[in-house]
N, C-alpha and C positions, 0 to 999 in steps of 0.2 A: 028397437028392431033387433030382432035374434039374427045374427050374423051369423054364415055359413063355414062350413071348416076350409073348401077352397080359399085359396090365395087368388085372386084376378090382376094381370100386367095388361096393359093396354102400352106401346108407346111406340107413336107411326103407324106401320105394319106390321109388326109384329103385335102377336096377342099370348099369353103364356097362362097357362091354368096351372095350378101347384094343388096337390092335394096329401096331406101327409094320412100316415097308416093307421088305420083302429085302431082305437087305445081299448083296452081289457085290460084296468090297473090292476086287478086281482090276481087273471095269468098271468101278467109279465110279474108282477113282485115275488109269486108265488115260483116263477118257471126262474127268477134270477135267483131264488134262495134253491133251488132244487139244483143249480150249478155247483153248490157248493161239495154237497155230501157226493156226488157224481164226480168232484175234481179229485177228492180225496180217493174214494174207491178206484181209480183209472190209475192215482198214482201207486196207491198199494199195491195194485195186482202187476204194474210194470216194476217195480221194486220186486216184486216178488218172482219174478222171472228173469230180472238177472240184465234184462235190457239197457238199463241205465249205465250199469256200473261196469260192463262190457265183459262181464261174465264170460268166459267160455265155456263152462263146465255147467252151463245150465240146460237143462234139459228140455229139446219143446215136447211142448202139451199140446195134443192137437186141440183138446173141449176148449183150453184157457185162451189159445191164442185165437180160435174163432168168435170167443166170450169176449175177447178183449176189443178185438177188430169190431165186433158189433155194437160194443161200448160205447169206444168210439164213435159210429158211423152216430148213432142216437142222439151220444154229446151235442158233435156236431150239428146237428138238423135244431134237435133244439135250441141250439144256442145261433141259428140261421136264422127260425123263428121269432126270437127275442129281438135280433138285432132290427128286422124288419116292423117288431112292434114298436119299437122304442124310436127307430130312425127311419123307418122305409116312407120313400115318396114315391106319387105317381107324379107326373106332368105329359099335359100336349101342348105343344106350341106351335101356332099356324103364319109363319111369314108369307113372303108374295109367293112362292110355288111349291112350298114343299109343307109338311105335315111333320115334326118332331113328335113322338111318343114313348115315356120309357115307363120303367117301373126299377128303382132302384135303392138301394141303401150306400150313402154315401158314395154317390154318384158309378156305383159298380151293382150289372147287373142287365135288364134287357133293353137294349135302343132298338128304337125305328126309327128309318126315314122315308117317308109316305110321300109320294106324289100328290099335291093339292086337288090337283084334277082328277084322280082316282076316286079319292074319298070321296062320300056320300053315305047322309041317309044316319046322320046320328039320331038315334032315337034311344026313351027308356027302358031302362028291361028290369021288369021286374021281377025280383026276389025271392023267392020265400024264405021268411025270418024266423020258421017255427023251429023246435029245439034242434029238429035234426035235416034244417034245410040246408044250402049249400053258402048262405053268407054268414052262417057261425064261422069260417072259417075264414073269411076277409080278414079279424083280427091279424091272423098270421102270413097276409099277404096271399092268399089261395082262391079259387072261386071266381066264379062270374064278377064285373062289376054292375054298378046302375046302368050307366052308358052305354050303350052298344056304337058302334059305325062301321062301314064296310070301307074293302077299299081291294077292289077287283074283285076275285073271288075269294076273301079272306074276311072273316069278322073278330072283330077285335074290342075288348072291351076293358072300361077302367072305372074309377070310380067306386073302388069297396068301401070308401067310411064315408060316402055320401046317404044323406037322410033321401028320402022318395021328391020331397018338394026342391030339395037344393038340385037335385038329378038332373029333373025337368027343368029347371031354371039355365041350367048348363047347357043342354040339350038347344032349347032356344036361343042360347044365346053363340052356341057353335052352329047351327040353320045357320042366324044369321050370318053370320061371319064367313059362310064359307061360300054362300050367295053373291058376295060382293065381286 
């Protein structure tokens, strides 16, 4: 039997779904070797202006330091990315009244906490997978999930590196659960 990428905890009342993040081993090897020549150029150009070595006689540049700051912000995101390929999780966990939902990498990042009795109404939502749908970009943590569920007037979904049949497996198996 092909086993699904969720993690399932059952024990008492509590019930806990784990799901880790799309793997794309080719971007992330590809997006951790692209860190490299990127760490290099960030440190030339901060060498080069004088920032380090506490310069005072350096001159700013308004092109470099706007060049440098969006260098950065780039780095940055990309390597947000990465971290979220490599480590990022979803989970919901449903005890007696309340509803746990995050999406995080190494436990930082978004929580909820859902009233049990709000929620309703998980259902699948499906995808499109074609080159330029919106769950090419799950790898990176982005984008709709499989799952949908409401919980007031709010829709909320999780569930990006879930295949369509694991989806609906889940789906039924939060129905029931939330039934009881």
């Amino acid at each position: 039997m092909n086993k699904g990428k969720a993690q399932i905890e059952q024990s008492g009342n509590n019930f806990k779904i784990k799901i880790p993040s799309k793997k794309n081993w080719f971007v992330l090897l590809f997006g951790t070797a692209w860190l490299g020549p990127w760490y290099f150029v960030f440190k030339s150009k901060i060498q080069r202006l004088g920032i380090l070595e506490g310069d005072s006689t350096f001159g700013i540049d308004g092109f470099e330091t706007s060049w440098l700051i969006a260098w950065t912000l780039g780095g940055l995101f990309i390597l947000g990315l990465l971290l979220w390929g490599y480590f990022g999780k979803e989970q919901i966990g449903i005890s007696n009244s309340q509803i746990d939902f995050s999406k995080t990498i190494f436990g930082i990042g978004t929580k909820k906490e859902l009233s049990q009795n709000e929620v309703k109404n998980f259902r699948f939502n499906e995808i499109n997978e074609s080159w330029f749908g919106m769950n090419r970009w799950a790898m990176y943590g982005l984008g709709p999930g499989k799952v949908k569920f409401d919980c007031g007037l709010k829709t909320y979904s999780f569930g990006l590196a879930l295949d369509d049949a694991e989806a609906n497996y889940l789906v039924e198996m939060l129905n029931n659960r939330i039934k009881k």
